[in-house]
C-alpha positions as CSV (number, residue, x, y, z in Angstrom):
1,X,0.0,0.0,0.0
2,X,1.4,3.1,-1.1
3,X,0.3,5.7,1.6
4,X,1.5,3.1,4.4
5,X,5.1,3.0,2.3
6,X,5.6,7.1,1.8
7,X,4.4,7.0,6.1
8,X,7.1,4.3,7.0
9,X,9.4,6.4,4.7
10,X,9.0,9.5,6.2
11,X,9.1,8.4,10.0
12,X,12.5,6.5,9.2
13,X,13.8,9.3,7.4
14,X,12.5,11.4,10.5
15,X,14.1,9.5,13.2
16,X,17.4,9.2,11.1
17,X,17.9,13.0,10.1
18,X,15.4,14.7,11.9
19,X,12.0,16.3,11.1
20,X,13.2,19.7,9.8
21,X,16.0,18.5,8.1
22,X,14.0,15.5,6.4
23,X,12.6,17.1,2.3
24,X,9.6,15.9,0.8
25,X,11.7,15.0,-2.0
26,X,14.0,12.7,0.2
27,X,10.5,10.8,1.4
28,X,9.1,10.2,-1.9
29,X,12.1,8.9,-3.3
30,X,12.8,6.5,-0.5
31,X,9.2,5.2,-1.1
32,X,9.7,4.9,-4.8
33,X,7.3,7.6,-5.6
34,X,7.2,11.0,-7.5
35,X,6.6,14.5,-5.5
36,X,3.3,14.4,-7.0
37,X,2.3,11.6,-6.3
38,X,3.2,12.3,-2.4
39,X,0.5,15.3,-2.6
40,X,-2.2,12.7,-3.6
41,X,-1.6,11.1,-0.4
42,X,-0.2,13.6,2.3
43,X,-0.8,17.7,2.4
44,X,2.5,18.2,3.9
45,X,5.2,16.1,5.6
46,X,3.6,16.8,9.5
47,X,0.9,14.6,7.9
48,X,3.2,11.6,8.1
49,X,3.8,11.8,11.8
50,X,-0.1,12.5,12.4
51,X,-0.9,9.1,10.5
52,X,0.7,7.7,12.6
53,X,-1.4,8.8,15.6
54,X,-4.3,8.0,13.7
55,X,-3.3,4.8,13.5
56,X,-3.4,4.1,17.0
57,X,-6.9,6.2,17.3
58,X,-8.2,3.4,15.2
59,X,-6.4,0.6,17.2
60,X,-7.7,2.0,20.4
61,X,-11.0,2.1,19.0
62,X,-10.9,-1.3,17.9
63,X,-9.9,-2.6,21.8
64,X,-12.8,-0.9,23.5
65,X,-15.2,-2.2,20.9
66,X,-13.6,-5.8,21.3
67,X,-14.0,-5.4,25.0
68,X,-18.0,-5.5,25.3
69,X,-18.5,-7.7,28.2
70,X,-16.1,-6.0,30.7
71,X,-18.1,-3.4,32.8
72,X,-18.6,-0.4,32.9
73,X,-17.6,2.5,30.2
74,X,-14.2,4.1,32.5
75,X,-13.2,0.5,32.8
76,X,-13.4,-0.4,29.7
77,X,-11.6,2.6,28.1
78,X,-8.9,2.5,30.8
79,X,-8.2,-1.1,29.8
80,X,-8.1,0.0,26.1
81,X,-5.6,2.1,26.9
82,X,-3.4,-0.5,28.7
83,X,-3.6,-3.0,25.7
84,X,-2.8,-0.1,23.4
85,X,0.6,1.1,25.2
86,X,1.2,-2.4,25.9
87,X,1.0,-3.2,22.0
88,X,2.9,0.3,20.4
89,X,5.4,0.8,23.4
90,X,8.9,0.9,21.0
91,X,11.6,3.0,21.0
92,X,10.1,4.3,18.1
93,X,7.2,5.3,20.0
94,X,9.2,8.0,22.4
95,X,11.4,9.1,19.1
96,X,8.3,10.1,17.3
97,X,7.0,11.3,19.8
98,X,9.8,14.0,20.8
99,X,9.2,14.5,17.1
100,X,5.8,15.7,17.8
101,X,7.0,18.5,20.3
102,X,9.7,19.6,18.0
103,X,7.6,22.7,17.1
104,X,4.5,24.6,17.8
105,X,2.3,23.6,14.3
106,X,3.1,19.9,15.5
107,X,2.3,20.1,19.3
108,X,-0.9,22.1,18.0
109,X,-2.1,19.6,15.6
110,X,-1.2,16.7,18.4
111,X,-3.4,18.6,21.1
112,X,-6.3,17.8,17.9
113,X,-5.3,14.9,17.9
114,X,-6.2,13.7,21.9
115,X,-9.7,15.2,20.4
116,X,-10.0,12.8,17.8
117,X,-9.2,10.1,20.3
118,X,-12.1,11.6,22.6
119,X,-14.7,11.2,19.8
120,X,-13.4,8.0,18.8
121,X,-13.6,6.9,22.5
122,X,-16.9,8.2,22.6
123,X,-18.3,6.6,19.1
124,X,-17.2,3.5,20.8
125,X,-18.7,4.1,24.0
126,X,-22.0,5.0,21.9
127,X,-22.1,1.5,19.8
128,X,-21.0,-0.6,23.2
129,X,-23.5,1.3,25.0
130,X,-26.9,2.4,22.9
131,X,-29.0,2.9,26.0
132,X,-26.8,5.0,28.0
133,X,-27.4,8.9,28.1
134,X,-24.8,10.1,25.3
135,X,-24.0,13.0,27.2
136,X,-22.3,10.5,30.2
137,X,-20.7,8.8,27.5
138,X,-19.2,12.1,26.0
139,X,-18.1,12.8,29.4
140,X,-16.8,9.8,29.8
141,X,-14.5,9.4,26.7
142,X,-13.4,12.9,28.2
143,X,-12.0,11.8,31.3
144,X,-11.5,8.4,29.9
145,X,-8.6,10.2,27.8
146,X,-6.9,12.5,30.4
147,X,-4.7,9.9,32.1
148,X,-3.5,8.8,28.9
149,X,-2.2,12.9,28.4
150,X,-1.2,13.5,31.5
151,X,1.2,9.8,31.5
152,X,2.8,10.5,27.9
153,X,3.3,14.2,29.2
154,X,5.5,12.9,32.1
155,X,6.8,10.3,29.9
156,X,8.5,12.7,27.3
157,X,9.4,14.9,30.8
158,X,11.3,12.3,32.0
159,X,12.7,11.4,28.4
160,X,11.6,7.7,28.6
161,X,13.5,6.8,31.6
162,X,10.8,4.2,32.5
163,X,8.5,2.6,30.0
164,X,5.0,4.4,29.0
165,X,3.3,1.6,31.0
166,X,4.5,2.6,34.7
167,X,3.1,6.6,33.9
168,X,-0.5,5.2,32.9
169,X,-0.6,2.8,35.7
170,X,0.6,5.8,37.9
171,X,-1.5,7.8,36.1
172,X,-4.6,5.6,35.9
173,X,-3.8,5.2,40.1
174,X,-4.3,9.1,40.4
175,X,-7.1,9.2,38.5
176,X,-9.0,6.6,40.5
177,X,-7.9,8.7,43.7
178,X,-9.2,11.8,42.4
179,X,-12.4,10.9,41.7
């Protein structure tokens, strides 16, 4: 699939030489493509990064919607979350993302992003749960979310000293107390 091979492109060329130093003419040529031919696929290189997030939007979404038996809404999010991190916890992961705070059009476009995962949260909420009052669930897929900011926050503070999974369980921990 050609948009998956100018994303893998990108990100290696990314992590290798560095976002701002990385041309759109270096990506499509290491994925065997023409400049043009990039536009059809991505507006600008920032793209490839956010693909990336997307990608685990949809694999997040996929976990809570495979988890339909296992309680209530929080719970089920939260344990979403855990398989997620679990699944895409790589070096890669903390590269890309100190790639994502490299400037302020990125950081922007990631804050959108944690809003995306909201509304995906919540259109899973919604199928798993039909009855329930959609504005709980909206509320839930909120909070559901914020641990997940606040542990990749510390995370990238603390430059990956510790995996992703000890600041969501820590996280996650907090949360519980706090409410």
């Amino acid at each position: 699939m050609t948009f998956q091979r100018i994303a893998e492109a990108g990100l290696k060329s990314f992590l290798a030489k560095g976002y701002q130093e990385t041309t759109l003419d270096e990506i499509a040529a290491a994925a065997g493509i023409s400049r043009r031919t990039f536009f059809y696929y991505f507006k600008s290189k920032d793209e490839i990064l956010l693909a990336h997030q997307r990608g685990y939007i949809d694999a997040l979404k996929a976990s809570i919607l495979e988890s339909a038996s296992a309680g209530q809404p929080i719970e089920i999010v939260h344990q979403a979350l855990r398989r997620l991190v679990a699944r895409v916890q790589t070096p890669q992961l903390l590269a890309t993302a100190r790639l994502l705070r490299q400037n302020n059009a990125l950081r922007a476009r990631t804050r959108g992003n944690y809003l995306a995962l909201e509304q995906a949260v919540y259109e899973s909420l919604c199928e798993l749960f039909p009855a329930k009052d959609h504005d709980e669930l909206r509320l839930m897929s909120m909070i559901s979310v914020s641990p997940l900011r606040l542990a990749v926050d510390k995370w990238l503070q603390k430059d990956g000293q510790h995996p992703l999974m000890d600041y969501i369980e820590d996280a996650l921990r907090k949360f519980r107390a706090a409410i």
